[in-house]
N, C-alpha and C positions, 0 to 999 in steps of 0.2 A: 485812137484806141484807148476806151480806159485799162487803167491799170492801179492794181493795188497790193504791194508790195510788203508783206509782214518780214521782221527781221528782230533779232535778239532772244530769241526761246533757247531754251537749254534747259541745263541742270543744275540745279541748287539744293541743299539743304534746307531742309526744316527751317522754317526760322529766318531766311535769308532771304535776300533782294534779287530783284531782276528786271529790267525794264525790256521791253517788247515795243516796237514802231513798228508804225506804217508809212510807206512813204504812197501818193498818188500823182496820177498823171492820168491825162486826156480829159478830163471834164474841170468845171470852177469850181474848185475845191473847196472855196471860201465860200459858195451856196449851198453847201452839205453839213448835214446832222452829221458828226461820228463817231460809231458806238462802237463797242470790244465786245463778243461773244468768246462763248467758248464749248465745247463739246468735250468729253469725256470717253472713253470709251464703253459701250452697253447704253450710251444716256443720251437723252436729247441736247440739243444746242441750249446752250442758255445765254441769257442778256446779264451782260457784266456792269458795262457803262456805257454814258452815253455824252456826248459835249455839243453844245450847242454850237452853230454854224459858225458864232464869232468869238465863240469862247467862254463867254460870262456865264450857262449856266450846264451845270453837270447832275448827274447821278448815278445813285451806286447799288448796286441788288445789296442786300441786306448783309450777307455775306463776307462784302471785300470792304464795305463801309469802315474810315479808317485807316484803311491798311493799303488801297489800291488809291491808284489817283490817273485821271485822266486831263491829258492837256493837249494840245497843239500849236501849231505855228502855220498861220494862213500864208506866209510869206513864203516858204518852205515847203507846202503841203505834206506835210508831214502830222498823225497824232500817232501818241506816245500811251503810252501803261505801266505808269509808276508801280511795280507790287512787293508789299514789303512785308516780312513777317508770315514767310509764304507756310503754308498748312499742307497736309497730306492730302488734304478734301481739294487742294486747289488743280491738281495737273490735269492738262488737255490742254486740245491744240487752240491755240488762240485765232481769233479771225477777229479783221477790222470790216468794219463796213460803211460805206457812205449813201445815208440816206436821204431822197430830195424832201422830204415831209419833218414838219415843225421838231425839236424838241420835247414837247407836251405831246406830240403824237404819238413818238417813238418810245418815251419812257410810260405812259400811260399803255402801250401796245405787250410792248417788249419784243417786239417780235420785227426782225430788220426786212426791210425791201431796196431796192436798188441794186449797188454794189457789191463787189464779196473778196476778199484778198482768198489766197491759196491757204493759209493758214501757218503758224509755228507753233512746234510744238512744246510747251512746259512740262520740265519734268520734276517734281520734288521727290527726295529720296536722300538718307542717310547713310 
């Protein structure tokens, strides 16, 4: 049974840190693309990041460039969402997703297939 597990969303401050994981189970986590979405409320999902299957290569919507950072650990099946320096523009519910098609497919698409965690929520606020 796959499974994708987000964890870490909350509440922070302007200006402030927060990291978001996923953890996964039931498929070879080390043969997947995976990327961070996120949706808004009123908005469509949007593509945040994205980490290639072994790691080496990543990207970032124009937006969190800087400030976000995506990683994982094959060992672990687990990726992560560095975000720092968080903005009022950033809150919504974060979703991971593990996708079977290349890096160059998925950041050139933006748009994920396969996988989909349940979601957490960010919240920025003062």
């Amino acid at each position: 049974q796959v499974q994708l597990v987000e964890s870490g969303g909350g509440l922070v401050q302007p200006g402030g840190s927060l990291r978001v994981s996923c953890t996964a189970s039931g498929f070879t986590f080390s043969s997947y693309t995976m990327s961070w979405y996120r949706q808004a409320p009123g908005k469509e999902r949007e593509w945040v990041a994205t980490i290639s299957a072994a790691g080496y290569n990543t990207k970032y919507t124009d937006s969190v460039k800087g400030r976000f950072t995506v990683s994982r650990d094959n060992a672990k099946n687990t990726v992560d969402l560095q975000m720092s320096s968080l903005k009022p523009e950033d809150p919504a519910v974060y979703y991971c997703n593990a996708d079977p098609r290349s890096w160059y497919q998925i950041v050139t698409s933006r748009a994920g297939e396969g996988y989909w965690g349940q979601g957490t929520q960010v919240t920025v606020t003062s």
